[in-house]
C-alpha positions as CSV (number, residue, x, y, z in Angstrom):
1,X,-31.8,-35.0,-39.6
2,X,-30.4,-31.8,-37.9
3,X,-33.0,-30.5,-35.1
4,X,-33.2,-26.3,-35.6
5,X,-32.0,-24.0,-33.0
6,X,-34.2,-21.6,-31.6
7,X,-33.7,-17.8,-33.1
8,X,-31.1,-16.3,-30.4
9,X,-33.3,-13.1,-31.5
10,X,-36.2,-13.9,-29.8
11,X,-37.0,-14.1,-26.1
12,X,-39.8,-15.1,-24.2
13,X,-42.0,-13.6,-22.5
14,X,-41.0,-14.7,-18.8
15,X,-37.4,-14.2,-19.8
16,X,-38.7,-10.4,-21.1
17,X,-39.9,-10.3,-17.9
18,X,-37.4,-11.5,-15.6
19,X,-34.4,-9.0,-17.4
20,X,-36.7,-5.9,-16.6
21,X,-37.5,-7.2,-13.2
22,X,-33.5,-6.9,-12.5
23,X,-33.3,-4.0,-14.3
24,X,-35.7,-2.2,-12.3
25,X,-34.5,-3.1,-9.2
26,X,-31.4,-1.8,-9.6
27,X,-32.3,1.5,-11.0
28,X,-34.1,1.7,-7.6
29,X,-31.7,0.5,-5.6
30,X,-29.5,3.3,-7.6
31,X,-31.6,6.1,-6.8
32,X,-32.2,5.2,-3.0
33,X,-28.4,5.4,-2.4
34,X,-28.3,8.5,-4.4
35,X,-30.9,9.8,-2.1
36,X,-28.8,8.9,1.6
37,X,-27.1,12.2,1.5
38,X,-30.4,13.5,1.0
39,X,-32.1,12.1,3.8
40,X,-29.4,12.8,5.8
41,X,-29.1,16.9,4.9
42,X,-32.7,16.9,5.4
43,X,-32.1,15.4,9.1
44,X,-29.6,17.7,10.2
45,X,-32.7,20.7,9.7
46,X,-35.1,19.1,12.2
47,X,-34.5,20.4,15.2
48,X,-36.0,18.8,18.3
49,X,-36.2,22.5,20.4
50,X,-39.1,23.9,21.2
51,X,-40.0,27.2,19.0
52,X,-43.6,28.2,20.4
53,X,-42.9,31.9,22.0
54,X,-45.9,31.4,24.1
55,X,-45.4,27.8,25.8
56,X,-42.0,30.0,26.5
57,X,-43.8,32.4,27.8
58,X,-46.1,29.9,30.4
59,X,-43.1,27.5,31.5
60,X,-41.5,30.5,32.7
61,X,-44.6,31.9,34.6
62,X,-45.2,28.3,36.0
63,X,-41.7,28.6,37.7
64,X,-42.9,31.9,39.7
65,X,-43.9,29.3,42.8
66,X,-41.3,27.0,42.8
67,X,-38.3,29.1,42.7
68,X,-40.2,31.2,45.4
69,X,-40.1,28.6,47.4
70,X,-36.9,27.2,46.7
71,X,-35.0,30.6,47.5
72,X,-36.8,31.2,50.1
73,X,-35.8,27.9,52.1
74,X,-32.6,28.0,50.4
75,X,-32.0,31.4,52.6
76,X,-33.6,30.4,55.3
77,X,-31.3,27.3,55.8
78,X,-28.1,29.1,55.1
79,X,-29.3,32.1,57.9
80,X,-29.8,29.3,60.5
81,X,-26.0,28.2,59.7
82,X,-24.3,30.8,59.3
83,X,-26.1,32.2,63.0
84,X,-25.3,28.8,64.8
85,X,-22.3,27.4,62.9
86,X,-22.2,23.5,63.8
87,X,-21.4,20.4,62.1
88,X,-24.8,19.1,62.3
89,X,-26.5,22.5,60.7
90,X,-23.4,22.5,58.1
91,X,-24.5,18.9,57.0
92,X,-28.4,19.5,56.8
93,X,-27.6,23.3,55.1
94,X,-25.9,21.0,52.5
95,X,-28.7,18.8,52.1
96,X,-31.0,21.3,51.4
97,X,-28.6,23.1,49.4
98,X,-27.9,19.6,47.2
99,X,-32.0,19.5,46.9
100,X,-32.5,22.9,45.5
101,X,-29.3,22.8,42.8
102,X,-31.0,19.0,41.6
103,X,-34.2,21.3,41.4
104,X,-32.5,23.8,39.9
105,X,-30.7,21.7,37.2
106,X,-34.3,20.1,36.1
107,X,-35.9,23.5,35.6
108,X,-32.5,24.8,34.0
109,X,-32.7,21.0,31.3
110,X,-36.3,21.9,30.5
111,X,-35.6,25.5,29.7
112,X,-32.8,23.7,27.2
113,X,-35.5,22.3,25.3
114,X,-36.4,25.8,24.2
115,X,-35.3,27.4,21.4
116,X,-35.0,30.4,23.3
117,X,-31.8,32.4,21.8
118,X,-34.2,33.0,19.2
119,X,-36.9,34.5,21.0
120,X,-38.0,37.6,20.1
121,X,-39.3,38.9,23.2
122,X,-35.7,40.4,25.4
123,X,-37.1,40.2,28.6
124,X,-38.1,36.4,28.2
125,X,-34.6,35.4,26.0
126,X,-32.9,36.7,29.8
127,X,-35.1,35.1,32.2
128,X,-34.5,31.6,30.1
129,X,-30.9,32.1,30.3
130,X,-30.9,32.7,33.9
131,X,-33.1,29.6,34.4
132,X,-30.7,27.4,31.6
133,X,-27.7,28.5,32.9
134,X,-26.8,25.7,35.9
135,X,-24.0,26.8,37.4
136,X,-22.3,24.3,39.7
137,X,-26.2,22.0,39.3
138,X,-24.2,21.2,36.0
139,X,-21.7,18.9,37.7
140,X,-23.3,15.1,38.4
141,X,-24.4,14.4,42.1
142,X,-21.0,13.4,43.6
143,X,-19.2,16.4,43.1
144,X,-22.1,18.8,43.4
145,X,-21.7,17.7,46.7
146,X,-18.4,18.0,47.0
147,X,-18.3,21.7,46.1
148,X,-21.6,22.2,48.0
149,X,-19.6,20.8,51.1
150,X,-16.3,23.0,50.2
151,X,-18.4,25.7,49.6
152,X,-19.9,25.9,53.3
153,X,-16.0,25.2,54.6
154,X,-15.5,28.7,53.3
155,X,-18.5,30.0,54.7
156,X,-17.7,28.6,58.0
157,X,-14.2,30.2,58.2
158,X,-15.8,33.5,56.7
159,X,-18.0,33.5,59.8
160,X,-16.3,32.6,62.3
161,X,-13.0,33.9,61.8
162,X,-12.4,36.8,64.3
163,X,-9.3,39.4,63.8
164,X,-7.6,42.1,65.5
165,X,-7.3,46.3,63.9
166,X,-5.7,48.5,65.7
167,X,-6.8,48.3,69.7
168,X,-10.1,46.5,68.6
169,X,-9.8,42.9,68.9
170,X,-12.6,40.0,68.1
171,X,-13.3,41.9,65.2
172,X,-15.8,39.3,63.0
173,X,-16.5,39.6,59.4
174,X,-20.7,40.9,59.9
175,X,-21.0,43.1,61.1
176,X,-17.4,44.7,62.2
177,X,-15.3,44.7,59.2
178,X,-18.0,45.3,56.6
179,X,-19.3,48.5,59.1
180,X,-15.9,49.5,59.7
181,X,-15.1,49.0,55.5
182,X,-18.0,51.3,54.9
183,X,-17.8,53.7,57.1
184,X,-13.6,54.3,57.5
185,X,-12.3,57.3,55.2
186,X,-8.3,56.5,56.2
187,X,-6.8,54.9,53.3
188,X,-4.0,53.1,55.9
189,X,-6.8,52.1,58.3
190,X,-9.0,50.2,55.4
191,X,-5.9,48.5,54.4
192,X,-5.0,47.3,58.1
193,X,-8.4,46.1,57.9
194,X,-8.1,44.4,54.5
195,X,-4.8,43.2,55.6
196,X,-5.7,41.8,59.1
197,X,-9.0,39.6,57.5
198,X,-6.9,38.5,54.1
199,X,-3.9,37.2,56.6
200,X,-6.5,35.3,58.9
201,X,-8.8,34.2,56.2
202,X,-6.4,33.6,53.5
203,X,-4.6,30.2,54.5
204,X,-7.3,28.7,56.0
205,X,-9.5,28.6,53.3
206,X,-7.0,28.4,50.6
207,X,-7.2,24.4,50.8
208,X,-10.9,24.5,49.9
209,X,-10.9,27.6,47.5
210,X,-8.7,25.7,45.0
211,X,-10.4,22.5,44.6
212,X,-13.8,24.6,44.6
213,X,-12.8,27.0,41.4
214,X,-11.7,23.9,39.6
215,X,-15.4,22.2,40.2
216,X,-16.4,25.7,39.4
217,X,-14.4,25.6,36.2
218,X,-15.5,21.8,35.6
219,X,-19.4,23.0,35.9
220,X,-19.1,26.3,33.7
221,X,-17.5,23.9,30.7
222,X,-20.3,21.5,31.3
223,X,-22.6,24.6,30.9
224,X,-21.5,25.3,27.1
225,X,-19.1,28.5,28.8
């Protein structure tokens, strides 16, 4: 006696089960790859900037005191340089100029995290740029201080170069040349005086004027210009 086969029509019910399990799961797993492009559009349209007008508004009147202060010691530590040019007050100037550009560069990567170019306020869209653009506070530690120290090279020679126009000799920079700039009418006397400063000043600072504009260059890139 032959034993009967089960009807290949049928199924059972685990079996049932089991086939729309699988087939569910990769209908899903179908539709969530479908959807990566999605999720991934959708990303791009978050932006992490800051869009509130008014916290605009009080970051920039909370920087009122600091850059007060840091302009006014800023100034007060180049004056005492450039009136008693020595190595030890060219070293400390740089310090404190080092201190305020970090400062400077903190304020200016906060102000980043403003949406500002869309502002609609004018006046507040230019004092954010002023404060977001970093100039040479761009540039990492090392060579911030680098072109801080070329910098005050320049500003050494500037000050203490002396030159000679005409029958006037010892003539310095402040106040001679700018007085006698100002005041001169004589096309041929101005340019004896332009001459007589660019011929003294020239070489001398033309080692530290080159590597400077290329820090310069290197910062304003860094910037986004």
């Amino acid at each position: 006696m032959v034993a009967a086969l089960p009807d290949s029509s049928a199924s059972s019910p685990a079996a049932t089960r089991l086939a729309t399990a699988v087939l569910l799961a990769t209908l899903l797993q179908a539709a969530a790859a479908d959807n990566y492009d999605t999720y991934l559009s959708t990303l791009k349209n978050v932006s992490p900037l800051i869009t509130n007008e008014a916290m605009g508004v009080s970051f920039i009147d909370d920087l009122e005191v600091p850059y007060t202060t840091m302009e006014h010691v800023g100034s007060a530590a180049h004056w005492d340089y450039a009136t008693n040019i020595t190595e030890y007050n060219e070293n400390n100037t740089n310090k404190v100029s080092n201190e305020k550009a970090k400062l400077e560069r903190e304020f200016g990567l906060t102000a980043k995290r403003f949406n500002w170019q869309n502002f609609k306020n004018e006046s507040l869209k230019r004092l954010f740029r002023h404060v977001a653009t970093l100039g040479l506070a761009a540039l990492p530690d090392d060579k911030l201080e680098n072109a801080t120290s070329l910098s005050s090279k320049m500003a050494a020679i500037y000050g203490s170069t002396k030159v000679t126009v005409g029958n006037e000799k010892d003539l310095s920079l402040e106040p001679d040349l700018t007085r006698m700039m100002k005041e001169v009418g004589d096309y041929d006397k101005l340019r004896e005086v332009w001459l007589a400063w660019h011929n003294a000043v020239g070489p001398a600072v033309k080692e530290y004027f080159i590597p400077y504009v290329t820090l310069a260059n290197e910062a304003a890139s860094l910037d986004g210009y």
